[in-house]
N, C-alpha and C positions, 0 to 999 in steps of 0.2 A: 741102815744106809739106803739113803733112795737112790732115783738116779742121778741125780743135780753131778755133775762134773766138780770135782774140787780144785779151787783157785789154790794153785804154787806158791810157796815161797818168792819165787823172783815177779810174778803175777801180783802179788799182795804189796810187796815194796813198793812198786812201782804207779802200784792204784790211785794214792790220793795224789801223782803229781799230773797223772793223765786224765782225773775228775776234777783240776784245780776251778774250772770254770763255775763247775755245780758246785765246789763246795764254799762259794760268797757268798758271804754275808747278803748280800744283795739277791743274788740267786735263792737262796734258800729262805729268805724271811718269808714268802706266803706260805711255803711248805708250814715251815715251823708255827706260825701261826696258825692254820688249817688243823693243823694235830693239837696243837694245846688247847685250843676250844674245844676237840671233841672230848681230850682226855681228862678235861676239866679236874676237878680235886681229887681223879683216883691215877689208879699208875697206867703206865703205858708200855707194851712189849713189843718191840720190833724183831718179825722173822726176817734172819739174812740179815743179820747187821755190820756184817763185812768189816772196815776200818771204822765206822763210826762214821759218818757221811753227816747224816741226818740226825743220829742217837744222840751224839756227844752237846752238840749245840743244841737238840731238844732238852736234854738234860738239865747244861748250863743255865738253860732260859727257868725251869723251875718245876718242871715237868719229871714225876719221879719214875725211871726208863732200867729196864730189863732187856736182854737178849737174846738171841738164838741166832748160831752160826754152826754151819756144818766146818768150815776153813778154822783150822788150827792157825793157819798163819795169819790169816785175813785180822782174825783174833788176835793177833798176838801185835799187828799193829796199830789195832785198838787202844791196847792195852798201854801205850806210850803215850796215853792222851789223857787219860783216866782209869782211875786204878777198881778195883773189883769192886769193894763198897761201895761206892758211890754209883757202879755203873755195873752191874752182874751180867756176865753171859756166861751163859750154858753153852757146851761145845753139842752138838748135836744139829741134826734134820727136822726142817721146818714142819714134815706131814705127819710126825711122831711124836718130836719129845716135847716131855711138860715138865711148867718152872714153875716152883712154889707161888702160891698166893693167885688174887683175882686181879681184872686189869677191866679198868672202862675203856680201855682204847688196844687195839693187834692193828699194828702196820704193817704192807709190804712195799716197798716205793723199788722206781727204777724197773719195771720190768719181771721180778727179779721170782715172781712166779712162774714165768714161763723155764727157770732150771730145773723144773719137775718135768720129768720129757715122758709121763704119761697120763693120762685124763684120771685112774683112779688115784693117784698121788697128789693131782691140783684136788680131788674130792678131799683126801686125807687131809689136805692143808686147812680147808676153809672147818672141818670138825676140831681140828685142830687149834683152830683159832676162836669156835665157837664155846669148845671147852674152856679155854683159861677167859673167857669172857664174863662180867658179872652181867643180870638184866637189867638190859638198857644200855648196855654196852657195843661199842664200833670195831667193825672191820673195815679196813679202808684198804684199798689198791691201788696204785698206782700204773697203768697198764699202758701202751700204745695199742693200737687199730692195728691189726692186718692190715699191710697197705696192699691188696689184692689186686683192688682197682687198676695200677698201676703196671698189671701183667698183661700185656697183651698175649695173644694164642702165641703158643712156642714160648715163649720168653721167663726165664726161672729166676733170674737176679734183678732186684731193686735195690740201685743204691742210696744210703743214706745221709753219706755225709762226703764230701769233695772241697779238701782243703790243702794248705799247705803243704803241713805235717803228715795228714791222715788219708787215706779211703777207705771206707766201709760200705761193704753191701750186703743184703739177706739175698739166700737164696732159699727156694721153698721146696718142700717135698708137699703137694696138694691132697695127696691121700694119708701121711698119717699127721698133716698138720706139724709140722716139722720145718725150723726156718735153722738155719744155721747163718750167723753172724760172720763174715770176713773181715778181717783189718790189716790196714797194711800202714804200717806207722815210722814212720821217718825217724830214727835213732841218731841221725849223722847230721852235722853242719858244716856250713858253705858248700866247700866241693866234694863231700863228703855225703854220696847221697846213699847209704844205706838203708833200708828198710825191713823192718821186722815184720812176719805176718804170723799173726793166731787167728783163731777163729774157736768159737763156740755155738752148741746146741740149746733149740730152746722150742717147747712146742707151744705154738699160738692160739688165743684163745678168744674168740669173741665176749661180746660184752653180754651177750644171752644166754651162752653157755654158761658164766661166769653164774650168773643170775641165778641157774637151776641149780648150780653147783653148791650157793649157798643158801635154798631153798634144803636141801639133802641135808645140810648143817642144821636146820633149823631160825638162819637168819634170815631176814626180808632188808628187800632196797628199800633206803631210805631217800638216798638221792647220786646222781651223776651228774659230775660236771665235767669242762673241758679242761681244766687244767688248774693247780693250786689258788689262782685267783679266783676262780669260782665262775669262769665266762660257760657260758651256755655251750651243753654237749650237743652237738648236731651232727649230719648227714657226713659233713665234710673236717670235723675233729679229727687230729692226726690221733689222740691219747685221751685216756679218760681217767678221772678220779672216780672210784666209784666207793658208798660206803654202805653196808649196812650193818643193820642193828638187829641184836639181838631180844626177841620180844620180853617183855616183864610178865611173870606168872597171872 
């Protein structure tokens, strides 16, 4: 067990109605493309594959996809979309366990390394990933920037999203690199203004760090962009795609 917090039953149910945006067709066709060119004719394994977000419709599209999920439940609502053959996950932690066979592609999308809330367990993931890797084979991330920038002296919360429904903000802890996620999400309609708040932990990682991390793997960058279309990573990128490969003997 690392330390990744495990997503709820009531947390899992309710995932793919509160990611309905990311999970179109329209939304997701660069992703999906982006991954099936790297994974070209061999398989592809996504750590953290939660409900199936990205897996399922990577799948559909022709791309042969494996799992790892720490959440029983996350899993389990996976599993109403597509059934174990055609789409395997291993119940287990992304910075340990290993699944039969080689893969030209290990995905992580959404953030979703930062549920490793310590620096040798994001190490563990990228060995982790370089292991079940064939050469020549990709590791790809999908990450956001520290929005650092954005703290003035004194000030520990940046919010991220201010909508109808929702507010979210991170708040940071600057010495162990540590953001915790707030949300406060509107459950209720018309006069009904209810809201529900969670929050989760997650430690933040720049994109250098990231770099040495899978330097210790044995991977090298290949390349960074700003986001699944492929626009150029710069100064002022909120997130980065980054991929690298594992060198051939």
């Amino acid at each position: 067990m690392t330390s990744s917090e495990l997503w709820t039953r009531a947390t899992a149910d309710r995932y793919d109605a509160e990611e309905n945006e990311r999970s179109s067709a329209a939304f997701l066709g660069p992703t999906l493309a982006f991954l099936a060119d790297l994974a070209g004719d061999g398989r592809a394994l996504e750590f953290a594959i939660g409900t199936g977000r990205v897996g399922v419709p990577l799948r559909e599209s022709g791309v042969p996809v494996a799992g790892i999920e720490l959440s029983e439940h996350m899993a389990a609502v996976l599993r109403r979309k597509i059934d174990e053959e055609t789409l395997p996950v291993t119940i287990g932690d992304m910075a340990t366990t290993v699944v039969p066979g080689d893969f030209t592609l290990v995905y992580l999308v959404y953030n979703t390394i930062t549920n490793l809330l310590t620096q040798d367990e994001q190490v563990e993931c990228f060995r982790n990933a370089a292991r079940h890797l064939t050469p020549g084979g990709r590791f790809v991330i999908e990450l956001g920037v520290p929005p650092l920038r954005f703290l003035p002296p004194g000030q520990v919360a940046v919010p991220f999203d201010v909508s109808e429904r929702h507010l979210g903000f991170d708040t940071f802890d600057l010495v162990e690199q540590i953001l915790v996620s707030h949300h406060f999400t509107r459950d209720g309609d018309g006069d009904d203004d209810r809201y529900r708040r969670d929050s989760s932990r997650h430690r933040y990682a720049w994109p250098a760090e990231l770099d040495l991390m899978a330097r210790l793997a044995g991977l090298e960058l290949e390349r960074r962009v700003a986001d699944w279309s492929e626009e150029p990573f710069t100064e002022n990128s909120a997130k980065h795609i980054s991929v690298w490969r594992k060198p051939s003997p």
